[in-house]
N, C-alpha and C positions, 0 to 999 in steps of 0.2 A: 504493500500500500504506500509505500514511503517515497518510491523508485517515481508512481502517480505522482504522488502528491508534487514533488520537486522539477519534474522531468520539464524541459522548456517546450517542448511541442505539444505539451498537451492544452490544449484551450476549451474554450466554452462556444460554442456553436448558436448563434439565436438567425432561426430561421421561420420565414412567415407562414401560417399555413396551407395560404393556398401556394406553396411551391413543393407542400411534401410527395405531391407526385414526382416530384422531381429528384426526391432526398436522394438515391443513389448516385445522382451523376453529382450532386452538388458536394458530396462525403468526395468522390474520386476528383473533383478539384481539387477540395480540401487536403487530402492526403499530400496530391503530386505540389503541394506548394510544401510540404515538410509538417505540415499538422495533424494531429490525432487530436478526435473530440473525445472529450472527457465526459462531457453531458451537454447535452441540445435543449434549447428552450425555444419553445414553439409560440411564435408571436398571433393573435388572430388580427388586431387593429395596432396602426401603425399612428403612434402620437408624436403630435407637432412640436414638442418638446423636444422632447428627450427619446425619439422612437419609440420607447415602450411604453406602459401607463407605470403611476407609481407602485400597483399591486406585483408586478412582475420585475421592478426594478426592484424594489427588495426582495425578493426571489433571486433573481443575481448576483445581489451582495451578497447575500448567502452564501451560494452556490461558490462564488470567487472565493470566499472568505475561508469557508471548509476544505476545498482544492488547492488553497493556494495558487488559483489561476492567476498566470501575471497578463495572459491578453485573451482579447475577447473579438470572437471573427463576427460579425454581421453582414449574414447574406444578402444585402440588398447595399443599391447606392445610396449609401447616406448622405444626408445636408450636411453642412457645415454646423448648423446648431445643436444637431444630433450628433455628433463628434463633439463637440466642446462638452455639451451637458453629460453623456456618456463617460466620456475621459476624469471630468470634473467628479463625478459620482459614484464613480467604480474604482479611479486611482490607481487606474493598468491601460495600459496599452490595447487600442482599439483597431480594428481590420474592418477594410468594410469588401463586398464583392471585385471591385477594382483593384484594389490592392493585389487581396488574396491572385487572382489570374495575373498581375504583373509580378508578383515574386513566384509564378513558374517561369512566366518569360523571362525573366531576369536568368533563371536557374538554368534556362538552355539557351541565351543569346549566345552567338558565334561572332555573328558580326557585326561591324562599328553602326552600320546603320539600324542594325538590333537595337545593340545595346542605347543608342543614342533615344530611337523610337520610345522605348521602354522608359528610361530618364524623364524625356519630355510626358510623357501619359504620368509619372508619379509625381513631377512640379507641379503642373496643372490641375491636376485631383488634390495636392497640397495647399494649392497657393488660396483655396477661400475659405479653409480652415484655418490659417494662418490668419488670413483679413479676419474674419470673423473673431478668431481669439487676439486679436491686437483690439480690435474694436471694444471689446470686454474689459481687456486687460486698461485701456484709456479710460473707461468708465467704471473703472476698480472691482469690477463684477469677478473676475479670476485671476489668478497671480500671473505674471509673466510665464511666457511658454517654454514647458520643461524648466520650469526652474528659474530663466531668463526675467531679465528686469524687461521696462516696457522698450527702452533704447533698444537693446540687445533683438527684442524683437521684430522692430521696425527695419533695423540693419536686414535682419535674414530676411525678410521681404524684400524688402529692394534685392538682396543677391539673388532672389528665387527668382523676380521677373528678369532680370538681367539674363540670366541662363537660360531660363525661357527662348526669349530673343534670339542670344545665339545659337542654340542646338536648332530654335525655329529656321533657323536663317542654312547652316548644314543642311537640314533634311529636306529643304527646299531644294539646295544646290544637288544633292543626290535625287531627289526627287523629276528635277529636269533632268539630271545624267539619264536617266530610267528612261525618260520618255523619248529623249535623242534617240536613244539607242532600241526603243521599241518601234520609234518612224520609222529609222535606217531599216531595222528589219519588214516593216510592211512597204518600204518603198522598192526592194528588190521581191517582192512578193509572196512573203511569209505570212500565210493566215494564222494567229494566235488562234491558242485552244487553251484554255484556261482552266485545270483540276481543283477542283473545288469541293467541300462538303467538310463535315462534321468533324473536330479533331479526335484522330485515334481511328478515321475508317478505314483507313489505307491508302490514302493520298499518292503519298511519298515511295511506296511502296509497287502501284501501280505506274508513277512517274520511272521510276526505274524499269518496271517491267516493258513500257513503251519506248525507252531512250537506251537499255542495257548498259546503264550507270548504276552507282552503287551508294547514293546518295544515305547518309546514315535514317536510320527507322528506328523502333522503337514501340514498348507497350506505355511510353509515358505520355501527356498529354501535351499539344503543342512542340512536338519537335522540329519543327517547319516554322520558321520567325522572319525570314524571307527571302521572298521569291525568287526559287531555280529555272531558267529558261534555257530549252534546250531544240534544237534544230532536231525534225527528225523525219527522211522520205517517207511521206505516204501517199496511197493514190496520186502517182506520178507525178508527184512535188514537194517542196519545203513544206513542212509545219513546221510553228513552234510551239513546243506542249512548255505550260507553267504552271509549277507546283506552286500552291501558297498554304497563308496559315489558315489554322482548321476554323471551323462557326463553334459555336457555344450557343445553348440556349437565352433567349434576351438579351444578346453581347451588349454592354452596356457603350452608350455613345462614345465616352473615352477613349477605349479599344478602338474604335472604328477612326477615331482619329487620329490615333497615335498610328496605327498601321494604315494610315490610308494612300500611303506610296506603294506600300505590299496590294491591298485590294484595290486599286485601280488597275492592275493586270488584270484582274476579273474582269472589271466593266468597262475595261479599254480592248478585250478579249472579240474575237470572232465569235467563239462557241463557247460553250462551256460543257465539261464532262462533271456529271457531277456526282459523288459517292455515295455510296449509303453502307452500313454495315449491315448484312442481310443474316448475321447470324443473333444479332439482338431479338428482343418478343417483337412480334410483329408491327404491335401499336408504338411501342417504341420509333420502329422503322418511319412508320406511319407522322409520328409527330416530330421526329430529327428533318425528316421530306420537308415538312409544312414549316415548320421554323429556319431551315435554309432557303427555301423560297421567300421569308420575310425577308433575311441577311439581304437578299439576291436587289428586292427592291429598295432594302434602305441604301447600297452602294452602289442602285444604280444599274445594276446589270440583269433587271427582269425583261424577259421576251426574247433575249439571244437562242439563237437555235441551242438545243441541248439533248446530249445523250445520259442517260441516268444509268449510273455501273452500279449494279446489286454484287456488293463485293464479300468474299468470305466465304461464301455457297460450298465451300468446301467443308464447312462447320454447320451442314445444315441436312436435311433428308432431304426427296425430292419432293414430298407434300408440302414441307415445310417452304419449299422455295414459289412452289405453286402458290402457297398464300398471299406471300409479299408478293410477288409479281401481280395478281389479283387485287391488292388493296394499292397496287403505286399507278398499276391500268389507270383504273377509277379515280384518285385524285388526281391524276395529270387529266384525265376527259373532264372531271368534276369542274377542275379551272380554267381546265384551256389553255395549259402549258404549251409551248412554243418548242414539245420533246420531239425528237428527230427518231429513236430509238431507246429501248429499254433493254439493258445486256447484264444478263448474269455472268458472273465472272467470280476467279481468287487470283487475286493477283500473286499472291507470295507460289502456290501451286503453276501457274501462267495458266492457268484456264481461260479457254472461249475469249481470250489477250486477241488474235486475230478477228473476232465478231465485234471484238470494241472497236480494233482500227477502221473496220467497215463502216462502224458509224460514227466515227469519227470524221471519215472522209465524204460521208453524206453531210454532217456540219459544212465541211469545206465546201461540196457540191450546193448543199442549200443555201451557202452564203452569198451566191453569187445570182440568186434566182430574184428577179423581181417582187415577189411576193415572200419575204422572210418571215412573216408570222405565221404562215401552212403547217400544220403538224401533220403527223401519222397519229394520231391516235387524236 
C-alpha cells in the first residue's frame, strides 16, 4: 500500500459522465502519457467555478489527502478559472485533456518541428492560466504563481508571449518549406494521397506496406508526430502517399492547431485513405468512422474522394468482418460519403495490400473526372 501511496504516477482521474463510454480509450491515453489512476471521480454537471460543485470537491480533498495524490488529471479542456480554483483548492498539480495528449507527444517527438509544434500547443494552453492567475494575484485573491511574487509573474508572461512569437514565427517558416515542397511535387505531377484515421490503426504501418520502408510503428499511441511523404509508382505514375498523426476522439482545438502544418497534408491531399481498426467491437469501428469524419470537416478535408482500409482482418473471423463491412456500407450511403472503395486488409500480414493500391489509383482516376463528388456506394 505504501509503494501506492508515494509512487509519482499515480493520480486521481475526474472524468465526466457522459464520456464513460468512452472510459477505455480515455484510461489508454492516460497510461501512454506515464499515468496510473489511483481512483476516478465521475463528474455529472460541470461548475462554472471551480469545475466540480462543492459536494465533490470535498470528495477530492479527501481522496488526495488519503493517497497522497500530488496531481490530478481532468479529462476535459478546462478554463483558466477552473485551473486557478482547482490548483488553489487541492494544492497539487492539475492536468487537464490537453496536457495529458501533449506529454505523449512530447514523449515521442523526433523532430525539431515536433518538438517545437508540441512547445507552442503547451505556451498557448498556458498563457490564460497564467493571465488569469496574475489577474488574481493583482487583486490579492491568490498568492503569486508557484510561489512567485506578482513581479516574478508578470516577467514569465511577457517571456511566454515572447516564445510564443518566435516558435510562431519557425513553424511558419517550416510551414511554407512544407508547402514549397508539396507545389514542387504536384507541379511535376504527383497526386497526394493522404493516410489518415484513428491513432494506433495502423497508419504507419500500412504506409510502409505501400512505400516498402520501415518507418518505426509501435503499440503506443501517437507514434506519427509528422508527416512522412513518400513517392511511390502506381497505376502508371507518381503518387505521393502521407502518413500523419493519428484523430483522437473530440481532438481538442489546440491539437489541431498546434499540428496544423502536419494536417494540412490531409486537406491539401488529393484523396484520402482512411483506417479503421476492424479488429475492435464493431460499434466501436462504427463511432472511430463517425468521429474521423468530424476531424475530416473540422481540417477541412471533407468530400475528397476516399478509400476506407478495414485494417487488422487478420484478428478477426470472417462473420466478424462481414459485420463491419455491413455497418461502414450503411454509414458511408447513410451520409453520402464521397468513398471511392471499401478494402479489407492487414497491413502488418500485407493482405489484399494490392486491392488497396487498386483503389487507390481509382482516387487518382477519380481525381481527375469532372464530377469529384460521384461515389460507388
Amino acid at each position: 500500500m505504501s509503494r501506492i501511496h508515494n509512487s509519482e504516477n499515480k493520480v486521481l482521474l475526474i472524468v465526466r459522465e457522459d464520456e464513460l463510454e468512452d472510459l477505455n480509450e480515455i484510461l489508454a491515453i492516460l497510461h501512454e502519457a506515464g499515468y496510473e489512476e489511483q481512483q476516478i471521480v465521475v463528474v455529472k454537471h460541470v461548475d462554472s467555478r471551480c469545475y466540480v460543485g462543492k459536494g465533490k470537491l470535498e470528495e477530492i480533498k479527501n481522496l488526495v489527502k488519503s493517497y497522497g495524490i500530488r496531481k490530478v488529471c481532468v479529462f476535459d479542456s478546462l478554463k483558466p478559472r477552473h485551473y486557478t480554483c482547482l490548483m488553489k483548492e487541492l494544492n497539487v498539480e492539475v492536468l487537464d485533456k490537453v496536457m495529458i495528449i501533449l506529454e505523449i507527444f512530447d514523449r515521442h517527438a523526433g523532430s525539431r518541428e515536433a518538438k517545437l509544434q508540441i512547445e507552442l500547443a503547451k505556451l498557448k494552453h498556458e498563457l490564460p492560466l497564467i493571465r488569469d492567475w496574475l489577474r488574481r494575484v493583482k487583486l490579492r485573491e491568490l498568492p503569486g504563481f508557484l510561489g512567485a511574487g506578482e513581479y516574478a509573474v508578470d516577467a514569465y508572461y511577457r517571456h511566454v508571449k515572447k516564445r510564443i512569437a518566435k516558435i510562431s514565427h519557425e513553424l511558419e517558416e517550416l510551414r511554407r518549406r512544407r508547402e514549397r515542397e508539396r507545389r514542387k511535387r504536384k507541379e511535376i505531377g504527383f497526386p497526394h494521397i493522404a493516410i489518415a484515421g484513428y491513432t494506433n490503426s495502423g497508419k504507419t504501418t500500412l504506409f510502409n506496406a505501400l512505400t516498402n520502408l520501415n518507418k518505426p510503428t509501435g503499440y503506443e499511441m501517437f507514434t506519427t508526430l509528422s508527416a512522412k511523404t513518400y513517392a511511390v509508382k502506381l497505376c502508371g505514375e507518381m503518387v505521393a502517399l502521407v502518413d500523419t498523426v493519428g484523430f483522437i476522439k473530440r481532438i481538442p482545438m489546440e491539437i489541431i492547431e498546434a499540428f496544423r502544418a502536419v494536417l494540412e497534408e490531409i486537406s491539401d491531399a488529393e484523396g484520402i485513405v482512411l483506417v479503421l481498426d476492424a479488429s475492435e467491437k464493431v460499434d466501436t469501428v462504427l463511432d472511430k468512422l463517425d468521429s474521423s469524419i468530424t476531424i475530416l470537416k473540422r481540417i477541412g478535408a471533407y468530400g475528397k474522394p476516399m478509400v476506407i482500409a478495414l485494417n487488422k482482418v487478420d484478428l478477426i473471423t470472417a462473420e466478424q468482418l462481414d459485420e463491419r463491412l455491413r455497418v461502414v456500407r450503411d454509414f458511408v450511403t447513410t451520409y453520402a460519403l464521397n468513398v471511392v472503395d471499401i478494402v479489407a486488409i492487414s497491413a502488418l500480414k500485407r493482405i489484399n495490400i494490392s486491392k488497396l493500391k487498386e483503389g487507390i489509383c481509382s482516387i487518382v482516376k477519380h481525381c481527375h473526372k469532372t464530377s469529384p463528388h460521384q461515389s460507388l456506394y
